[in-house]
CHARMM-style PDB file with segment names, atoms N, HN, CA, C and O in Angstrom:
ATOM      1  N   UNK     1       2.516  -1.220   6.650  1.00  0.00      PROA
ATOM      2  CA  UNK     1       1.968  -2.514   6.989  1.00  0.00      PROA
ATOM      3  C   UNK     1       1.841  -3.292   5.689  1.00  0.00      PROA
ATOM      4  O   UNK     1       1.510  -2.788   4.617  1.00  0.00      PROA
ATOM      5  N   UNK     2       2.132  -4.554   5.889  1.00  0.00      PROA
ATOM      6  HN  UNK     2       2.401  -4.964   6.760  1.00  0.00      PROA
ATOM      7  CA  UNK     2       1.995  -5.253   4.402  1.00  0.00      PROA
ATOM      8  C   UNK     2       1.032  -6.429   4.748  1.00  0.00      PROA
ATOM      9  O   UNK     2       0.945  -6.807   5.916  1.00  0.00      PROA
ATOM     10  N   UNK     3       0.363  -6.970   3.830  1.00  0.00      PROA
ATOM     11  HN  UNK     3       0.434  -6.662   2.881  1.00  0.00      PROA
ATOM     12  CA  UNK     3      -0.520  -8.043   3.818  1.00  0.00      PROA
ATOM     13  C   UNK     3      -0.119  -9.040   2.721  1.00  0.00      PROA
ATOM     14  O   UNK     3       0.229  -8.506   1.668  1.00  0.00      PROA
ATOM     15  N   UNK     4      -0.099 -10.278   2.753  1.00  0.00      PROA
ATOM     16  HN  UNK     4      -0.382 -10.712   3.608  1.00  0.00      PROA
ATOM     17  CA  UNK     4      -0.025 -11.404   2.461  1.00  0.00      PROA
ATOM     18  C   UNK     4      -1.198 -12.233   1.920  1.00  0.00      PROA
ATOM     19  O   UNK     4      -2.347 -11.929   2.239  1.00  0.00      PROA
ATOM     20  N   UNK     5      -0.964 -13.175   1.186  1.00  0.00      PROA
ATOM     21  HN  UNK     5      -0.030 -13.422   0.928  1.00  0.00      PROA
ATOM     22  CA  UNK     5      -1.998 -13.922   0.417  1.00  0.00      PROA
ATOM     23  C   UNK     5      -1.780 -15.329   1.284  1.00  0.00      PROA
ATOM     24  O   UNK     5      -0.621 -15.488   1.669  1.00  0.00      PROA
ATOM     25  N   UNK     6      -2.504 -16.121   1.558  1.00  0.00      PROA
ATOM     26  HN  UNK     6      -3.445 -15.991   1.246  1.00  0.00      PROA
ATOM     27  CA  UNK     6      -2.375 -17.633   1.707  1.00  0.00      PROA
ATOM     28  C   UNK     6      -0.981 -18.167   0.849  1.00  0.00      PROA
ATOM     29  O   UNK     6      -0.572 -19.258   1.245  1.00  0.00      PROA
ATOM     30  N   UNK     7      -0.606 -17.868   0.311  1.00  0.00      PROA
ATOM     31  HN  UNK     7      -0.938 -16.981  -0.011  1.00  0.00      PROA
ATOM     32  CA  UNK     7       0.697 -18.681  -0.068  1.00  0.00      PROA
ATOM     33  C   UNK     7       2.106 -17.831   0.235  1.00  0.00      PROA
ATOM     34  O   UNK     7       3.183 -17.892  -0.357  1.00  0.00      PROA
ATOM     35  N   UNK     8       1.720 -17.058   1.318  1.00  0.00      PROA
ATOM     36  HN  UNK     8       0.845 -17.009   1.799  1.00  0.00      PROA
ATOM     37  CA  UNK     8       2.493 -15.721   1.736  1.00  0.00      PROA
ATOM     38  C   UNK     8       3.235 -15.194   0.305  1.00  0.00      PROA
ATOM     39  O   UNK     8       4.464 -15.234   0.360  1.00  0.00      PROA
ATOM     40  N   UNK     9       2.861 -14.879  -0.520  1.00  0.00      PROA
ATOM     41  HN  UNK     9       1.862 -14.847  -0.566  1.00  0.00      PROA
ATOM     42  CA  UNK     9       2.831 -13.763  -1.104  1.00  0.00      PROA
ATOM     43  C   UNK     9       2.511 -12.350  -1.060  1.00  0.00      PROA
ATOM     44  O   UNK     9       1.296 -12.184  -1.166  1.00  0.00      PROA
ATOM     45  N   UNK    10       3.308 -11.041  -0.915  1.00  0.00      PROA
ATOM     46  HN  UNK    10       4.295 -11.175  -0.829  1.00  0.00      PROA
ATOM     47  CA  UNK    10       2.941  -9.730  -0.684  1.00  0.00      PROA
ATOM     48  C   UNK    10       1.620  -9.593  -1.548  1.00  0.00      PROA
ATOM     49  O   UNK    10       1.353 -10.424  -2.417  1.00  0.00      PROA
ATOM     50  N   UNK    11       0.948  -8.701  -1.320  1.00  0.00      PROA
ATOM     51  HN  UNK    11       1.164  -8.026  -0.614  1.00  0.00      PROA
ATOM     52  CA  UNK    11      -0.398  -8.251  -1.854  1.00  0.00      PROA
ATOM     53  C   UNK    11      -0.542  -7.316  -1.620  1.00  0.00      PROA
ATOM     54  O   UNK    11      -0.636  -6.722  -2.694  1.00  0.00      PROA
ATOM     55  N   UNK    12      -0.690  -6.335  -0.473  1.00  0.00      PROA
ATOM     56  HN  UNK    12      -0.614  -6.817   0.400  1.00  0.00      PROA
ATOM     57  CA  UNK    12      -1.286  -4.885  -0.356  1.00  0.00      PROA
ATOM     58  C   UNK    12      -0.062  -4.269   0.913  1.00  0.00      PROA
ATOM     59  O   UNK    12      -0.006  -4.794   2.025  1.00  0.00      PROA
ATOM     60  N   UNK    13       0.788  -3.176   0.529  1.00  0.00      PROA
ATOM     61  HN  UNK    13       0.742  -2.750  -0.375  1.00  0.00      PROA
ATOM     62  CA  UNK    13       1.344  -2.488   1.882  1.00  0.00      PROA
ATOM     63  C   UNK    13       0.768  -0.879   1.532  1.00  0.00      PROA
ATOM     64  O   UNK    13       0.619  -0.201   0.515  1.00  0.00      PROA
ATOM     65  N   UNK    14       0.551  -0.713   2.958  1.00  0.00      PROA
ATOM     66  HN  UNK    14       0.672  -1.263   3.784  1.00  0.00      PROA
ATOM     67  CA  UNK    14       0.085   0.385   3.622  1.00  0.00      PROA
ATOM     68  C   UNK    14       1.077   2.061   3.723  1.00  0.00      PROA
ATOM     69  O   UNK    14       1.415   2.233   4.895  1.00  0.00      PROA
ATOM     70  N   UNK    15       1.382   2.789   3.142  1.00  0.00      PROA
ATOM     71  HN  UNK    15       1.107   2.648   2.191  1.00  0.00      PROA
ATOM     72  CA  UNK    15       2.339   3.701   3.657  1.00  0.00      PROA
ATOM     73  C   UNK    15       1.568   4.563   4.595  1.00  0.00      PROA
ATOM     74  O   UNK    15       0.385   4.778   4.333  1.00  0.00      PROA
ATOM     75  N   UNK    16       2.244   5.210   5.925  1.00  0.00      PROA
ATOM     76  HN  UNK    16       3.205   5.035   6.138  1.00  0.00      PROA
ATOM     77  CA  UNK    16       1.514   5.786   6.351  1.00  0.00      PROA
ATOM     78  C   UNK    16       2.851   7.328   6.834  1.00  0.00      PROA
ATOM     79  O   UNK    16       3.035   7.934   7.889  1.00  0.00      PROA
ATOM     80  N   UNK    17       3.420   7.421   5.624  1.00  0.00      PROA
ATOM     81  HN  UNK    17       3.271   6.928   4.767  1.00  0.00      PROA
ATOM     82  CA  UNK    17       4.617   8.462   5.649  1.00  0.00      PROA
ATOM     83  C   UNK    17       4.515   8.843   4.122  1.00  0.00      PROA
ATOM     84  O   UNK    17       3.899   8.086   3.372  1.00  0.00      PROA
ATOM     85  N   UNK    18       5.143  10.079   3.602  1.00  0.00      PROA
ATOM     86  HN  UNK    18       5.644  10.694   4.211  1.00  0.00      PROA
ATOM     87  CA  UNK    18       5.316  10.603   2.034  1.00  0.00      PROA
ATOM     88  C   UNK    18       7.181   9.976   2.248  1.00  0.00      PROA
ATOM     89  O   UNK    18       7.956  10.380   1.381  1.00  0.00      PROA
ATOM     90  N   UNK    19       7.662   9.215   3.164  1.00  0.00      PROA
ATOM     91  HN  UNK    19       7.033   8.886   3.868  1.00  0.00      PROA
ATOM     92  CA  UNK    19       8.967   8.951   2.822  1.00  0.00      PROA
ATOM     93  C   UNK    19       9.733  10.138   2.430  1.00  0.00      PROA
ATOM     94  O   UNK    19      10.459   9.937   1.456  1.00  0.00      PROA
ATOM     95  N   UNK    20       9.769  11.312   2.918  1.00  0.00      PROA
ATOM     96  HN  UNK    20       9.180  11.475   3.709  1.00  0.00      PROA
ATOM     97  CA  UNK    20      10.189  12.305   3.060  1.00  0.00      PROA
ATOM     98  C   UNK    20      10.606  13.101   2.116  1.00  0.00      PROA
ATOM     99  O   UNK    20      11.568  13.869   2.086  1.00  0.00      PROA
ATOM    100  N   UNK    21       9.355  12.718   0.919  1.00  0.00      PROA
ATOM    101  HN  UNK    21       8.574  12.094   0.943  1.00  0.00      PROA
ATOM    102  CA  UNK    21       9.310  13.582  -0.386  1.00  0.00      PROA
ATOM    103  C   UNK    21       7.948  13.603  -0.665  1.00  0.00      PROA
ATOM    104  O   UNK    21       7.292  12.701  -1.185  1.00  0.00      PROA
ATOM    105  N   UNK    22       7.573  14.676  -0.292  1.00  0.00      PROA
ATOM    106  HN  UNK    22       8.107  15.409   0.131  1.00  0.00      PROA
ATOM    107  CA  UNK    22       5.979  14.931  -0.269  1.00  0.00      PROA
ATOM    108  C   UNK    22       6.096  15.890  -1.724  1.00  0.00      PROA
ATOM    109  O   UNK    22       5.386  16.896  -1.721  1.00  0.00      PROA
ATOM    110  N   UNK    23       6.426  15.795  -2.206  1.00  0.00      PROA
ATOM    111  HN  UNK    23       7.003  14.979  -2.208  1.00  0.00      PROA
ATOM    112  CA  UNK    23       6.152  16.115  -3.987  1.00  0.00      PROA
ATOM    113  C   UNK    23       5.821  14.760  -4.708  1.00  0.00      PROA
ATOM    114  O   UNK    23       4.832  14.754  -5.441  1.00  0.00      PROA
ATOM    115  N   UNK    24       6.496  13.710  -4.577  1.00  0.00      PROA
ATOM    116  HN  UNK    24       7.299  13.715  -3.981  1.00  0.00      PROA
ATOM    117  CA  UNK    24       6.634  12.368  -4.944  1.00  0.00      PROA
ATOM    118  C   UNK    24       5.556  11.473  -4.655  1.00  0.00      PROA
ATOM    119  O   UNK    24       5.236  10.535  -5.385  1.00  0.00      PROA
ATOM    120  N   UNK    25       4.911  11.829  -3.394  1.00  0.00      PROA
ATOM    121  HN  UNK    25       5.171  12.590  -2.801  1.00  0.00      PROA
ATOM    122  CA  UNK    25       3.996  11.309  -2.525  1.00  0.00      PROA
ATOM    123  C   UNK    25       3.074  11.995  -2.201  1.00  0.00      PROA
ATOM    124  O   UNK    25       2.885  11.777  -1.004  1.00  0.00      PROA
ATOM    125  N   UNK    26       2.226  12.862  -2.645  1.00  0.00      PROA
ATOM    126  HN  UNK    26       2.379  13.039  -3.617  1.00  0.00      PROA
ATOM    127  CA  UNK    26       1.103  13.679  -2.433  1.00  0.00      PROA
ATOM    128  C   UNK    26       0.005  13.088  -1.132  1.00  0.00      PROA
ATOM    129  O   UNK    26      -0.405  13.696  -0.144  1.00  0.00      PROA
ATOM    130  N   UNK    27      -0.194  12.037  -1.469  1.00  0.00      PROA
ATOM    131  HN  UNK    27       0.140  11.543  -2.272  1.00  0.00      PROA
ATOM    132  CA  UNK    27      -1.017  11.517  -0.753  1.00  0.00      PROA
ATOM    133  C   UNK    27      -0.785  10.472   0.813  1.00  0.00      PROA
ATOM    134  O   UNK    27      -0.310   9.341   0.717  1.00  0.00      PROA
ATOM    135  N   UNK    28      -1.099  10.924   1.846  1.00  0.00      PROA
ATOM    136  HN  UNK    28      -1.485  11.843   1.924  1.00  0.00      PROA
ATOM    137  CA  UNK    28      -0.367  10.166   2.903  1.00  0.00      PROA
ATOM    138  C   UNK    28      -1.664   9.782   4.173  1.00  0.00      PROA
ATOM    139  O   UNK    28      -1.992  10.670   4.959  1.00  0.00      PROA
ATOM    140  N   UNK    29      -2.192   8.648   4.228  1.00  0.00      PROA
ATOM    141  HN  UNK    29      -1.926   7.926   3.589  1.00  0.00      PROA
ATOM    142  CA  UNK    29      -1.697   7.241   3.851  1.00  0.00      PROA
ATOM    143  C   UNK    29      -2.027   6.850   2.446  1.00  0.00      PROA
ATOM    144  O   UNK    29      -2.995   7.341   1.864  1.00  0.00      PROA
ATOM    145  N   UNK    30      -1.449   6.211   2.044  1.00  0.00      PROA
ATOM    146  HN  UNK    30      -0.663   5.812   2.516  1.00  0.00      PROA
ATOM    147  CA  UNK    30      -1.577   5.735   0.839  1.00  0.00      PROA
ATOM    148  C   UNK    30      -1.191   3.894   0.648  1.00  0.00      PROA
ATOM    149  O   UNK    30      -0.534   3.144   1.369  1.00  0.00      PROA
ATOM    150  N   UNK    31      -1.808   3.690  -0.428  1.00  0.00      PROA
ATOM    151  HN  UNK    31      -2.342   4.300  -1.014  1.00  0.00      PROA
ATOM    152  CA  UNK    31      -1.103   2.276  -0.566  1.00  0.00      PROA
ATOM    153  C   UNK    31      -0.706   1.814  -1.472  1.00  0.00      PROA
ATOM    154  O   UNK    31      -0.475   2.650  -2.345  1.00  0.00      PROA
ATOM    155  N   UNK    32      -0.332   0.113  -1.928  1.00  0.00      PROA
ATOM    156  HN  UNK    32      -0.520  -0.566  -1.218  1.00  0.00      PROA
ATOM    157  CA  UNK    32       0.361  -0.166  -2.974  1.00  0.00      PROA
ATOM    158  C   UNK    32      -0.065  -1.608  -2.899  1.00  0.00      PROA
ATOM    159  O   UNK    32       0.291  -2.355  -1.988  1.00  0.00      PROA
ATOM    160  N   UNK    33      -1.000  -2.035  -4.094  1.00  0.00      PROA
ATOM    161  HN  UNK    33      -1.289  -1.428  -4.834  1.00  0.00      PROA
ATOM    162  CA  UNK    33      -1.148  -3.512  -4.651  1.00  0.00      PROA
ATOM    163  C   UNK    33      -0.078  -4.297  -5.094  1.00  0.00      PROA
ATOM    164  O   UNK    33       0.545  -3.803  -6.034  1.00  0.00      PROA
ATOM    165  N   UNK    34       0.320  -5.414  -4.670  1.00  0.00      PROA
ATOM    166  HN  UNK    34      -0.186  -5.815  -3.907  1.00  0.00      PROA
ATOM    167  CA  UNK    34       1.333  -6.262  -5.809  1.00  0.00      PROA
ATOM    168  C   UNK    34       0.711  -7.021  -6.390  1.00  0.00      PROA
ATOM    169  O   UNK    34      -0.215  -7.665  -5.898  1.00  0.00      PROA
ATOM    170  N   UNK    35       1.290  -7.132  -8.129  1.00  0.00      PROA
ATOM    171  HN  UNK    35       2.042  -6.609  -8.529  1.00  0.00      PROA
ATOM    172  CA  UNK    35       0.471  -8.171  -8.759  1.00  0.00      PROA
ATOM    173  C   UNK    35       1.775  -9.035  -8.987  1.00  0.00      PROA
ATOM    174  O   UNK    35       2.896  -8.898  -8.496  1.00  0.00      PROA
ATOM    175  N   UNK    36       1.256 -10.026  -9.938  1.00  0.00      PROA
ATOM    176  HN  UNK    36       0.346 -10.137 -10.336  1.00  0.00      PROA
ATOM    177  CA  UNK    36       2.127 -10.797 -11.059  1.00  0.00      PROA
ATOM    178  C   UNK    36       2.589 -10.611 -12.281  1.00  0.00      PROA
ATOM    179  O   UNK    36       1.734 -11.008 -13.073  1.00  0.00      PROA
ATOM    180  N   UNK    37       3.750 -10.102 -12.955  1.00  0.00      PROA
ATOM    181  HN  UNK    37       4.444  -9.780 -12.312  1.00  0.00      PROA
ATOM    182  CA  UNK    37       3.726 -10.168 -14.299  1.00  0.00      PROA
ATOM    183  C   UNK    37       3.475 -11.449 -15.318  1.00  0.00      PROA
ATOM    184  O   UNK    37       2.960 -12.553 -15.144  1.00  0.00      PROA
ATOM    185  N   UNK    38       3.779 -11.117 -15.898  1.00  0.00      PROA
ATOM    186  HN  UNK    38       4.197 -10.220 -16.039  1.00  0.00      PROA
ATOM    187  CA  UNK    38       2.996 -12.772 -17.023  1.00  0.00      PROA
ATOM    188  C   UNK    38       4.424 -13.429 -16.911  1.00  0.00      PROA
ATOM    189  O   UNK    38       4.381 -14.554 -17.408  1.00  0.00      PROA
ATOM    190  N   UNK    39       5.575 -13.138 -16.467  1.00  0.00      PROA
ATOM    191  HN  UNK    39       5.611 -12.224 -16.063  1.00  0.00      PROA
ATOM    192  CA  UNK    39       6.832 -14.055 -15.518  1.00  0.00      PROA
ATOM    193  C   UNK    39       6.869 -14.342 -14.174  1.00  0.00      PROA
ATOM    194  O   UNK    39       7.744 -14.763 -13.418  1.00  0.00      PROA
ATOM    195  N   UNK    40       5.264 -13.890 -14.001  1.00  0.00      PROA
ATOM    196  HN  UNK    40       4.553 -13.549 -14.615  1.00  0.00      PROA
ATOM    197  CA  UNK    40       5.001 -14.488 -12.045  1.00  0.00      PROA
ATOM    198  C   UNK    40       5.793 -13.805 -11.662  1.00  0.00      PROA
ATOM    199  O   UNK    40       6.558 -14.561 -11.064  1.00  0.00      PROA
ATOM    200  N   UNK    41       6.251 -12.602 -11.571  1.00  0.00      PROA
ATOM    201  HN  UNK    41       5.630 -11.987 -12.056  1.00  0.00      PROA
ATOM    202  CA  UNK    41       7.515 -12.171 -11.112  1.00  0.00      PROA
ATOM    203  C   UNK    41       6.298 -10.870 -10.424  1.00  0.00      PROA
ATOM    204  O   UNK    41       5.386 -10.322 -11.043  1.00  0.00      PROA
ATOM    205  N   UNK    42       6.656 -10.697  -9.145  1.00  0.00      PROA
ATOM    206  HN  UNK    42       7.397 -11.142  -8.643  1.00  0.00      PROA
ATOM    207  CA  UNK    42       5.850  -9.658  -8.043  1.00  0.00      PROA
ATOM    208  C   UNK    42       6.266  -8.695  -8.192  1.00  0.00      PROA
ATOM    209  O   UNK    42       7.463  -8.525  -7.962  1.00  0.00      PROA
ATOM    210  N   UNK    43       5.172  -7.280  -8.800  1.00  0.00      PROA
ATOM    211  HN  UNK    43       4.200  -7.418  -8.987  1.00  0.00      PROA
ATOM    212  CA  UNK    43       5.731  -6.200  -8.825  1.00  0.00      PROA
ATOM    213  C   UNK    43       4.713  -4.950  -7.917  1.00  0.00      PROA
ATOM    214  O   UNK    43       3.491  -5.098  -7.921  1.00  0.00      PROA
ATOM    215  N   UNK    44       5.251  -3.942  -7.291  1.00  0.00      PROA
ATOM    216  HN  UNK    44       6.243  -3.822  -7.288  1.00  0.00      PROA
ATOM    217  CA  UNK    44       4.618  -3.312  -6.658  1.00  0.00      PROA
ATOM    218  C   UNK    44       4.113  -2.085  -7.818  1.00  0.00      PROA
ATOM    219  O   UNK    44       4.806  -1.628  -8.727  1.00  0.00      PROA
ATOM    220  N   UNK    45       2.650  -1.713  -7.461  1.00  0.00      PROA
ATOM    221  HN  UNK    45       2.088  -2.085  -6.722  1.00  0.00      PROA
ATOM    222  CA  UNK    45       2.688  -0.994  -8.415  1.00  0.00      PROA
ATOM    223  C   UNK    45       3.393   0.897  -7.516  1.00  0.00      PROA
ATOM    224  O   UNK    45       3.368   1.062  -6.297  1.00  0.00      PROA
ATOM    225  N   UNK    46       3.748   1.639  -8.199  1.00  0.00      PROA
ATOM    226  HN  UNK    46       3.769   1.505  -9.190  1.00  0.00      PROA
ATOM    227  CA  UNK    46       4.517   2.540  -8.132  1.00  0.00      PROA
ATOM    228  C   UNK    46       3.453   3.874  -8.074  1.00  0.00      PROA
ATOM    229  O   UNK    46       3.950   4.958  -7.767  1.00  0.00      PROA
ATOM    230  N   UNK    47       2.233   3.813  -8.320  1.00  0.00      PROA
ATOM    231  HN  UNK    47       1.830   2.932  -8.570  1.00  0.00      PROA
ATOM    232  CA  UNK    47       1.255   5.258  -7.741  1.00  0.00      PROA
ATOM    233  C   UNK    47       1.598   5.039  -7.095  1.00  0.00      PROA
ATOM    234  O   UNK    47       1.906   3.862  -6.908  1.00  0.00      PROA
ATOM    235  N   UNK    48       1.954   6.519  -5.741  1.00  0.00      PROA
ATOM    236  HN  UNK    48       1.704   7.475  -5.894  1.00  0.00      PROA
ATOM    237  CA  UNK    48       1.960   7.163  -4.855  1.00  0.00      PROA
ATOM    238  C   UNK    48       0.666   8.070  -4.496  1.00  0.00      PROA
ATOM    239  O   UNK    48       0.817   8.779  -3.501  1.00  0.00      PROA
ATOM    240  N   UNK    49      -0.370   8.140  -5.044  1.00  0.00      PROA
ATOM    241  HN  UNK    49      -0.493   7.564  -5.853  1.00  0.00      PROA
ATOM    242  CA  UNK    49      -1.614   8.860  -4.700  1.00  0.00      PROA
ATOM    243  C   UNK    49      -3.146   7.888  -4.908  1.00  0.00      PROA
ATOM    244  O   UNK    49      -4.205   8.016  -5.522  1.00  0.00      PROA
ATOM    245  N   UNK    50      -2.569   6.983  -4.083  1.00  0.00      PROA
ATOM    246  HN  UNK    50      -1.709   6.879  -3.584  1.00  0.00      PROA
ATOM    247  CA  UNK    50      -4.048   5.604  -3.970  1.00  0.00      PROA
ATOM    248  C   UNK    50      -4.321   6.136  -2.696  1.00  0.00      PROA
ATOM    249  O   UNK    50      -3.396   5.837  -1.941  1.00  0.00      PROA
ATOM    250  N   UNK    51      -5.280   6.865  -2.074  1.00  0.00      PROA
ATOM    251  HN  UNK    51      -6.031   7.108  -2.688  1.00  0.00      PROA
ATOM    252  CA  UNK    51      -5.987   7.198  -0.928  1.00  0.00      PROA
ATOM    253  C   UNK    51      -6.683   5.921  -0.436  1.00  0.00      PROA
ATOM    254  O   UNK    51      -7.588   5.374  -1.065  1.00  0.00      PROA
ATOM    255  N   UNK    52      -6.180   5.475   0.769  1.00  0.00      PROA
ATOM    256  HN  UNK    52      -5.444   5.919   1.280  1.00  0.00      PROA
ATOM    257  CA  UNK    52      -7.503   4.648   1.755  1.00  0.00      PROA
ATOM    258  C   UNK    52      -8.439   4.514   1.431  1.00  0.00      PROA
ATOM    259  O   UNK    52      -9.192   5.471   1.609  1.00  0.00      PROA
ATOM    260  N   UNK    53      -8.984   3.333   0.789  1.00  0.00      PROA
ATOM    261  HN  UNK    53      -8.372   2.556   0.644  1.00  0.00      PROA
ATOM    262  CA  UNK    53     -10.143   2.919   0.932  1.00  0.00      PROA
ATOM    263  C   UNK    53     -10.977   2.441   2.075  1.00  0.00      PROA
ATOM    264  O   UNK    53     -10.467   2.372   3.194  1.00  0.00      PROA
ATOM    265  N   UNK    54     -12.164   2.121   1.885  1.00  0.00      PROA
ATOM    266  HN  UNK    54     -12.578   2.176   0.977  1.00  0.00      PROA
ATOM    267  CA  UNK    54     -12.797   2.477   3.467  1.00  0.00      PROA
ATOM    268  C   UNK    54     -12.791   0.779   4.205  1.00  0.00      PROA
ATOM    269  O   UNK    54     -13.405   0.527   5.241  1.00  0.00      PROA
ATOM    270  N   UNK    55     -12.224   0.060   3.666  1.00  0.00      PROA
ATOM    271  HN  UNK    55     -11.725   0.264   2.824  1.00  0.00      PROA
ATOM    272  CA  UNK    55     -11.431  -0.908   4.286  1.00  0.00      PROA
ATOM    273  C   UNK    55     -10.382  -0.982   4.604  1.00  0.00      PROA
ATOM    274  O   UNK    55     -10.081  -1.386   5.727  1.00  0.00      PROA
ATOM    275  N   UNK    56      -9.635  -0.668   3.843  1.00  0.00      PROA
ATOM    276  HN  UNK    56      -9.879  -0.340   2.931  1.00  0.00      PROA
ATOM    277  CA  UNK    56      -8.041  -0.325   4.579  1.00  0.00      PROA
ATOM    278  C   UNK    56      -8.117   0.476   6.053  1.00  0.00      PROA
ATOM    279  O   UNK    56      -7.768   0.089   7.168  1.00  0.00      PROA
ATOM    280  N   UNK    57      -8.820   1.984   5.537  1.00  0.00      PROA
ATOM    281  HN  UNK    57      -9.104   2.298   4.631  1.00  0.00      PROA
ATOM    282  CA  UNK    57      -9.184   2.420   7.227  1.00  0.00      PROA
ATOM    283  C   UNK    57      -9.563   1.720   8.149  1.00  0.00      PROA
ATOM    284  O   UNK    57      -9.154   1.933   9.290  1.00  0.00      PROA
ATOM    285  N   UNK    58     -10.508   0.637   7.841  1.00  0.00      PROA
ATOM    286  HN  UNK    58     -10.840   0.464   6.914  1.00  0.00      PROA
ATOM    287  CA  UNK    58     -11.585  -0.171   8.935  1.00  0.00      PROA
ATOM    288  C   UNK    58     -10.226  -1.218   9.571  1.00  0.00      PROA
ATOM    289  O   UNK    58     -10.113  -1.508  10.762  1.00  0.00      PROA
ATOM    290  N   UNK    59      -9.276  -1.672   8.471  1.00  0.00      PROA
ATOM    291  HN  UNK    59      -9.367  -1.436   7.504  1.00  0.00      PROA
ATOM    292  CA  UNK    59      -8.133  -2.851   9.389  1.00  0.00      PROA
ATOM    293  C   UNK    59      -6.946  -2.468   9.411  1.00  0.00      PROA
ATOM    294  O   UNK    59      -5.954  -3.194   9.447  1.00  0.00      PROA
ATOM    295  N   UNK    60      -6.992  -0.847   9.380  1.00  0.00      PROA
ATOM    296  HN  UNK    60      -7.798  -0.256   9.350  1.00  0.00      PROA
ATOM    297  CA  UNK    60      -5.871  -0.239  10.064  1.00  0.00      PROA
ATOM    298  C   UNK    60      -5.871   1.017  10.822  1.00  0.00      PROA
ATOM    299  O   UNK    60      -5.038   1.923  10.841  1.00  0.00      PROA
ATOM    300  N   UNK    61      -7.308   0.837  11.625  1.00  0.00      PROA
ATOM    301  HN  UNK    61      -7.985   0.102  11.611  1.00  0.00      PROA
ATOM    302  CA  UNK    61      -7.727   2.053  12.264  1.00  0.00      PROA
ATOM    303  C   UNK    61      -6.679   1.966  13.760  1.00  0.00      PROA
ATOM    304  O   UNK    61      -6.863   2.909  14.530  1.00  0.00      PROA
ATOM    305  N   UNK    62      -6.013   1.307  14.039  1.00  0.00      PROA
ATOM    306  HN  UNK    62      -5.864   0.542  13.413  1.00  0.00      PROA
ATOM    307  CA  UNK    62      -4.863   0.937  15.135  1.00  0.00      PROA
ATOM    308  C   UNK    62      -3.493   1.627  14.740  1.00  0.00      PROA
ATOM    309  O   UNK    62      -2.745   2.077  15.608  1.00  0.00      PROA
ATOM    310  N   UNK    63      -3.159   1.699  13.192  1.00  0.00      PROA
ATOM    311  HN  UNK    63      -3.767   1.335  12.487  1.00  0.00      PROA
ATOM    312  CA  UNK    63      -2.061   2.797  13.076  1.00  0.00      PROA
ATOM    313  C   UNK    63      -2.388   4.124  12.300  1.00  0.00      PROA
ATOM    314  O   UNK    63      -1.420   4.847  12.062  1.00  0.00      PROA
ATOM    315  N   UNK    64      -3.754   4.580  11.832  1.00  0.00      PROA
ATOM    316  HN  UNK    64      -4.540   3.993  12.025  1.00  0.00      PROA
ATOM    317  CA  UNK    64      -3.774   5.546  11.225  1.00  0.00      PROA
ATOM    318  C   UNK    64      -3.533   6.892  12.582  1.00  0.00      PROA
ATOM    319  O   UNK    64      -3.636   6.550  13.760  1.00  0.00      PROA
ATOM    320  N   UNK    65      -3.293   8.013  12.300  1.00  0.00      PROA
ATOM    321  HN  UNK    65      -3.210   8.290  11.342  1.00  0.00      PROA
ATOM    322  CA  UNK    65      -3.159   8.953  13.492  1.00  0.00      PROA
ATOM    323  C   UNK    65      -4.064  10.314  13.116  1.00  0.00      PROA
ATOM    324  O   UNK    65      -3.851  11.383  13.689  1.00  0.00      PROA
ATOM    325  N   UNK    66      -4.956  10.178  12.231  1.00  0.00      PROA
ATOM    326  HN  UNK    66      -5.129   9.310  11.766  1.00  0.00      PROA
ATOM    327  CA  UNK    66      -6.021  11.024  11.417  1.00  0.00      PROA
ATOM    328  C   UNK    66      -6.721  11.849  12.136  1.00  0.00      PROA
ATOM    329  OT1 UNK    66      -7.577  12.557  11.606  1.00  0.00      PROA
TER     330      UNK     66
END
Protein backbone atom coordinates (compact mmCIF):
# COMPACT_ATOMS: atom_id res chain seq x y z
CA UNK A 1 0.00 0.00 0.00
CA UNK A 2 1.49 3.39 -0.69
CA UNK A 3 0.51 6.79 0.71
CA UNK A 4 0.79 10.11 -0.79
CA UNK A 5 1.36 13.68 0.39
CA UNK A 6 -1.10 16.54 -0.76
CA UNK A 7 0.94 17.26 -3.75
CA UNK A 8 0.69 13.45 -4.58
CA UNK A 9 4.00 12.73 -3.83
CA UNK A 10 4.94 9.01 -2.54
CA UNK A 11 5.65 9.12 1.23
CA UNK A 12 5.15 5.85 3.07
CA UNK A 13 4.52 2.13 1.22
CA UNK A 14 3.54 -0.70 3.20
CA UNK A 15 5.13 -4.27 2.31
CA UNK A 16 3.14 -6.90 3.48
CA UNK A 17 5.41 -9.86 1.66
CA UNK A 18 9.57 -10.55 2.23
CA UNK A 19 9.23 -10.46 -1.84
CA UNK A 20 10.39 -13.84 -1.79
CA UNK A 21 13.73 -13.37 -0.09
CA UNK A 22 13.23 -13.64 3.46
CA UNK A 23 17.05 -13.29 4.19
CA UNK A 24 16.84 -9.78 2.52
CA UNK A 25 13.64 -9.02 4.28
CA UNK A 26 13.60 -10.30 7.79
CA UNK A 27 10.84 -8.44 8.77
CA UNK A 28 7.23 -8.86 7.22
CA UNK A 29 5.09 -6.28 7.29
CA UNK A 30 7.39 -3.83 7.01
CA UNK A 31 7.68 -0.39 5.50
CA UNK A 32 9.46 2.25 3.57
CA UNK A 33 9.55 6.27 3.97
CA UNK A 34 10.34 8.41 0.84
CA UNK A 35 12.21 11.47 1.32
CA UNK A 36 13.88 14.18 -0.87
CA UNK A 37 17.43 14.42 -1.72
CA UNK A 38 18.91 17.96 -1.64
CA UNK A 39 18.07 17.40 -5.84
CA UNK A 40 14.30 16.97 -4.73
CA UNK A 41 14.82 13.85 -6.34
CA UNK A 42 12.41 10.94 -4.28
CA UNK A 43 14.20 8.25 -2.83
CA UNK A 44 12.87 5.20 -1.04
CA UNK A 45 14.75 4.41 1.80
CA UNK A 46 16.08 0.67 1.34
CA UNK A 47 15.78 -0.92 5.29
CA UNK A 48 13.93 -3.90 4.96
CA UNK A 49 13.45 -4.42 8.86
CA UNK A 50 11.13 -1.15 9.85
CA UNK A 51 8.38 -3.16 11.83
CA UNK A 52 4.74 -1.52 11.98
CA UNK A 53 4.28 1.07 13.91
CA UNK A 54 1.16 1.24 15.89
CA UNK A 55 -0.34 3.50 13.31
CA UNK A 56 0.42 1.90 10.34
CA UNK A 57 -1.40 -1.20 12.06
CA UNK A 58 -4.39 1.10 13.13
CA UNK A 59 -4.81 2.28 8.92
CA UNK A 60 -4.02 -0.92 7.68
CA UNK A 61 -5.76 -3.24 9.95
CA UNK A 62 -8.03 -4.20 6.54
CA UNK A 63 -4.86 -5.84 4.88
CA UNK A 64 -2.71 -7.04 7.68
CA UNK A 65 -3.53 -11.08 8.05
CA UNK A 66 -1.68 -11.27 11.70
Amino acid sequence: RKYYDETVKPRLDIDMTDHGNSKQHPVVPHYHEWTENESKKLIRDSAHDNGLKKWHRIANEDILRE
